[in-house]
C-alpha positions in Angstrom: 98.2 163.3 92.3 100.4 161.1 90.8 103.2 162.1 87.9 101.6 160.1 85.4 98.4 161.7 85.8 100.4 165.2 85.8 101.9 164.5 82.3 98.5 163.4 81.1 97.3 166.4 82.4 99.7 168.5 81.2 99.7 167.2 77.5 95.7 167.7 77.4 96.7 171.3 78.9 98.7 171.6 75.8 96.2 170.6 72.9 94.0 172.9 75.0 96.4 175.9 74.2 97.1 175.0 70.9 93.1 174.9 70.2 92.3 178.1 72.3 95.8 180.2 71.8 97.5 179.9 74.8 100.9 180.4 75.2 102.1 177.7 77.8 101.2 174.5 80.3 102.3 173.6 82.8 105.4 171.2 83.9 107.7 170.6 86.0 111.7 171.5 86.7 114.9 169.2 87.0 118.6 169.6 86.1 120.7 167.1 83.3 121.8 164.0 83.8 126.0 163.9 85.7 125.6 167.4 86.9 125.0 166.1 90.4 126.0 167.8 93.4 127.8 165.7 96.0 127.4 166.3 99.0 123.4 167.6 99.0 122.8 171.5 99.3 120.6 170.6 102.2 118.9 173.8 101.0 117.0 172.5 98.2 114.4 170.4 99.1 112.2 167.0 97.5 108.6 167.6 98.7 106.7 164.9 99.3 103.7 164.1 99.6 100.8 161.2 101.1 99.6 158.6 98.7 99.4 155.6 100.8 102.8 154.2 100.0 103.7 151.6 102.1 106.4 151.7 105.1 105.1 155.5 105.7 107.0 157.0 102.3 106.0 160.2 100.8 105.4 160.4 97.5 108.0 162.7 95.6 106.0 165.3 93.6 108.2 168.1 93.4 111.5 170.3 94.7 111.4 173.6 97.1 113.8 175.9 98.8 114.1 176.6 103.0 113.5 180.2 103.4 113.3 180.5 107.0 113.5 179.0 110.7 111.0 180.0 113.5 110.7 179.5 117.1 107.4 179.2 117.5 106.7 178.5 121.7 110.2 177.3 121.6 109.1 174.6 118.2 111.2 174.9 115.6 109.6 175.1 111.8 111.3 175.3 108.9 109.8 176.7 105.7 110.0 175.8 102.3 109.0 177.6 99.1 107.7 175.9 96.3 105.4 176.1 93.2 101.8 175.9 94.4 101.1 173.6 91.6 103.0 171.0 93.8 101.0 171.4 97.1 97.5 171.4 94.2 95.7 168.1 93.9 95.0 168.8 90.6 98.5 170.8 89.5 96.5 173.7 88.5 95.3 177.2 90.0 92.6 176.2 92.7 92.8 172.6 93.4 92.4 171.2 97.0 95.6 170.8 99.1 97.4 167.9 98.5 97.5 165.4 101.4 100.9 164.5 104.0 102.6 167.3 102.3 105.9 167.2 103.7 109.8 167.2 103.1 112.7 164.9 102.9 116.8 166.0 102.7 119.2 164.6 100.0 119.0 161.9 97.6 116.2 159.1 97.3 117.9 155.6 98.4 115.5 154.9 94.9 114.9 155.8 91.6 111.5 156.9 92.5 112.2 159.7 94.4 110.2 158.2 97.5 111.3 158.0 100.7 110.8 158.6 104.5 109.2 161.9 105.4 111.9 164.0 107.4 111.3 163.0 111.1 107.7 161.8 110.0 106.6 165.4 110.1 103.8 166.6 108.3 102.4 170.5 106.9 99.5 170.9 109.1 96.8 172.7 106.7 97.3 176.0 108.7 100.8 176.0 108.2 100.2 176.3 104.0 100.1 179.4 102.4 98.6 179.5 98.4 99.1 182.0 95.4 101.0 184.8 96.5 100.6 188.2 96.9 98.0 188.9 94.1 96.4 185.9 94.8 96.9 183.9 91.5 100.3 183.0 91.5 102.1 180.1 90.9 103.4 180.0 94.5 103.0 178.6 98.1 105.2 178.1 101.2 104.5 175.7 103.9 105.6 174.5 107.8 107.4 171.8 108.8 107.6 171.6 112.7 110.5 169.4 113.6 110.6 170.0 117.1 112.4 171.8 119.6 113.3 175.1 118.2 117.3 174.5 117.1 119.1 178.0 115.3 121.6 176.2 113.5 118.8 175.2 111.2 119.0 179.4 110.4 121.8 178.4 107.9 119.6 176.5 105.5 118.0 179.7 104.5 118.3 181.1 101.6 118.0 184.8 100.7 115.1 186.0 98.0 115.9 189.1 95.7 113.1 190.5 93.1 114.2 189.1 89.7 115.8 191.5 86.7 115.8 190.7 82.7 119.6 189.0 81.3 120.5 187.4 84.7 122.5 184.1 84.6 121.2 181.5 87.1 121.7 178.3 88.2 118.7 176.0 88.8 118.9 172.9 91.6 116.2 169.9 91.9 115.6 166.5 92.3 113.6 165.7 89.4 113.6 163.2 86.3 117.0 163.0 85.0 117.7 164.0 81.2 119.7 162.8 78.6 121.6 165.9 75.9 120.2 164.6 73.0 120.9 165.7 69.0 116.9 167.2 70.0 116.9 168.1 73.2 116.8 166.2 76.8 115.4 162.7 77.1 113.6 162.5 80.0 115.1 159.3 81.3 112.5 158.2 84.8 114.8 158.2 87.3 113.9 160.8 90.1 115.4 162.1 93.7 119.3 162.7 92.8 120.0 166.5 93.3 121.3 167.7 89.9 122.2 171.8 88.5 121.8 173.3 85.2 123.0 176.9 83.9 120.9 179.3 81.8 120.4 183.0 81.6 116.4 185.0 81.7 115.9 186.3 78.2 112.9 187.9 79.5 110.4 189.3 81.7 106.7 188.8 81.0 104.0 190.5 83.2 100.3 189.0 83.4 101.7 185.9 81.7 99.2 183.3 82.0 98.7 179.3 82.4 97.1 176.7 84.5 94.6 179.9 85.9 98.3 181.4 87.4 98.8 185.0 86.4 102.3 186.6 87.6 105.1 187.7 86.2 107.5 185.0 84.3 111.2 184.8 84.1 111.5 183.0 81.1 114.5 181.2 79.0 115.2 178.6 76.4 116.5 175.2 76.7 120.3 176.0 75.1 122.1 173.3 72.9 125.3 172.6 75.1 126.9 171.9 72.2 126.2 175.6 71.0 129.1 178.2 71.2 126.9 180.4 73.1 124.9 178.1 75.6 126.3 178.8 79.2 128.9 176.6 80.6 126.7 173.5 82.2 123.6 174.0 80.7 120.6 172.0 81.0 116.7 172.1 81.1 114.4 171.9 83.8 112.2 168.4 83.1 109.5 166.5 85.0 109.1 166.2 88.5 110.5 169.0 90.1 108.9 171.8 90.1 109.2 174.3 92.6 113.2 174.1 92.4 114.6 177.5 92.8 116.5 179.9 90.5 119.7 181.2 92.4 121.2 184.5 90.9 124.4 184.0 89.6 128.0 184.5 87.8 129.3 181.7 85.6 133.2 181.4 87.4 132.4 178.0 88.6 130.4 175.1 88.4 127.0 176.3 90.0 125.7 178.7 92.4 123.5 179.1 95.6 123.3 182.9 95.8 120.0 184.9 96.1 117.0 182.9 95.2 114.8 185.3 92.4 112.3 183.2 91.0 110.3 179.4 91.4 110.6 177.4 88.8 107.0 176.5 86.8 106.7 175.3 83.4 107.9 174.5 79.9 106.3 175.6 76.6 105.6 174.0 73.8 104.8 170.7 76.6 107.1 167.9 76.0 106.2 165.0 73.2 107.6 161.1 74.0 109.3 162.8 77.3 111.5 165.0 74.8 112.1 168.6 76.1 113.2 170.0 73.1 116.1 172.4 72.4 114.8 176.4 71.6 111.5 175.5 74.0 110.8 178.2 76.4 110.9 177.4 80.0 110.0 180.2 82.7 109.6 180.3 86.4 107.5 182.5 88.9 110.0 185.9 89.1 109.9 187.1 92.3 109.5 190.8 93.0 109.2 193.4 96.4 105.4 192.2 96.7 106.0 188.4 96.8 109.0 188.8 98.6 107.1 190.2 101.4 104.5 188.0 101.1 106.7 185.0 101.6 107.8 186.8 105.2 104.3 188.0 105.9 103.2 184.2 105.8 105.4 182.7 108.1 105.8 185.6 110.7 109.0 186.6 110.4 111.0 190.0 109.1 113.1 190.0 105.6 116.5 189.3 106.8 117.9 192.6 105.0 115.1 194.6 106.7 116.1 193.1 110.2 119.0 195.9 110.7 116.6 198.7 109.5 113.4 197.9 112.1 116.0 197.7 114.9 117.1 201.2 113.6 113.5 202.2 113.9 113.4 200.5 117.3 116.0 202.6 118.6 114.9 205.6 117.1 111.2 205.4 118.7 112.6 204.6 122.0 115.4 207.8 122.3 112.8 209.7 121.2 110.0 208.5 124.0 113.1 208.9 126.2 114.0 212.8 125.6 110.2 213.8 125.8 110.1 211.5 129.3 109.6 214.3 132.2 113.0 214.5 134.1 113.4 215.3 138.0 115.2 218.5 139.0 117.8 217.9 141.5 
């Protein structure tokens, strides 16, 4: 589905709401414009995916985060988490899978955000797993088998801890760049350079609802930088990049790649003339124990901080099967 047809979408979502009242619709997630990151954190993820663009391009439709590498038969896949609204056809709870969903590293060589698929590789429809552990959220992780199975690939992984209320964050994605405004940020159309913003969660919301996604939101406001108490490099999350993950953070530096605790997901009120403005609420998909282990569950693999306690467990059975073993007298 293309973007236009998104923020078509999304402004009808947002009459809809205003006429039925609903709280939110859906969007997508991006960082200012000059707070790039040079080089790449090869972490964070464009997804693409297959529109029939010519020269075998993906289509850039949103961000996501690697969260593991498996050996699967001696292949290698890498995963990536993202909002399920980006793998949706119709950016909304229950459409079909989009098609050629894939990945690319680093900047677009255009404004678009298009560009080569990484090694031409492709999300088999097996390999894509929708809505999270309840079922309705606003998240999905896919499979990208590269090839032979390499383990330096392990390092692109990035950790996920359940969300809490007041944390400070930074936010990474490719999306439509944005211009600080006396309003707010002007979206500006130019897509696929890796930018940050800073913001803190105000809150917590459970059963929040939009787009037929129920979970629990992290939510924020888009901060004034010109306000004496907006965060050092703040920003708004804009078109284009949902997906983009929330890393847990301090604000000593510039921006942060700690634990991941949420998926970015929407704005609310929508954006009017490509305006997000200032005081809007943006929130993201908070992660929690459940999710967490859903993510895992789905591609096969053990949390990494439960890793040291099922070897524990390992060695536990086994001394014990050990001592009741029947020993020979000698």
């Amino acid at each position: 589905m293309s973007r236009k047809i998104l923020r078509r979408l999304s402004l009808v979502l947002f009459a809809l709401s205003a006429m039925c009242g609903l709280t939110a619709s859906p969007t997508f997630a991006i960082a200012p414009a000059g707070q790039t990151i040079s080089p790449t954190y090869d972490s964070v993820v464009r997804v693409l995916i297959d529109e029939g663009l010519p020269g075998g391009q993906g289509f850039f439709e949103g961000t996501g985060s690697v969260v593991g590498n498996t050996n699967v038969n001696g292949n290698g896949y890498l995963w990536i988490l993202t909002a399920d609204h980006v793998v949706s056809a119709t950016g909304a709870f229950g459409g079909t899978l989009n098609n050629g969903i894939g990945i690319a590293f680093g900047n677009s060589p255009t404004s678009s955000g298009n560009s080569v698929y990484y090694l031409n590789a492709k999300a088999s429809p097996s390999n894509v797993f929708r809505y999270g552990s309840t079922g309705h959220q606003d998240l999905a992780v896919f499979g990208i088998n590269y090839g032979p199975f390499d383990v330096t690939k392990d390092a692109l992984a990035v950790d996920l801890v359940p969300a809490t209320n007041a944390m400070p964050f930074t936010d990474i994605g490719f999306g439509n760049e944005g211009i600080a405004t006396a309003n707010g940020y002007q979206a500006q159309n130019r897509y696929g350079t890796q930018r940050f913003y800073n913001q803190i969660i105000n809150s917590l919301q459970t059963n929040f609802p939009v787009a037929g996604y129920i979970y629990t939101a992290a939510k924020f406001f888009i901060a004034d930088p010109n306000d004496s108490d907006a965060p050092p490099h703040s920003g708004a999350a804009l078109d284009a990049d949902s997906g983009s993950p929330l890393f847990s953070a301090g604000f000593n530096g510039t921006y942060y790649t700690d634990s991941q605790f949420a998926v970015l997901a929407g704005i609310t009120p929508a954006p009017q003339g490509g305006l997000f403005a200032y005081n809007s609420t943006e929130f993201g998909v908070a992660l929690n124990r459940a999710t967490i282990d859903w993510v895992y569950a789905s591609i096969g693999v053990p949390e990494p901080g439960m890793m040291g306690i099922v070897l524990i467990i390992a060695f536990v059975i086994v001394a014990r099967r050990s001592r009741q073993q029947p020993r020979l007298a000698f």
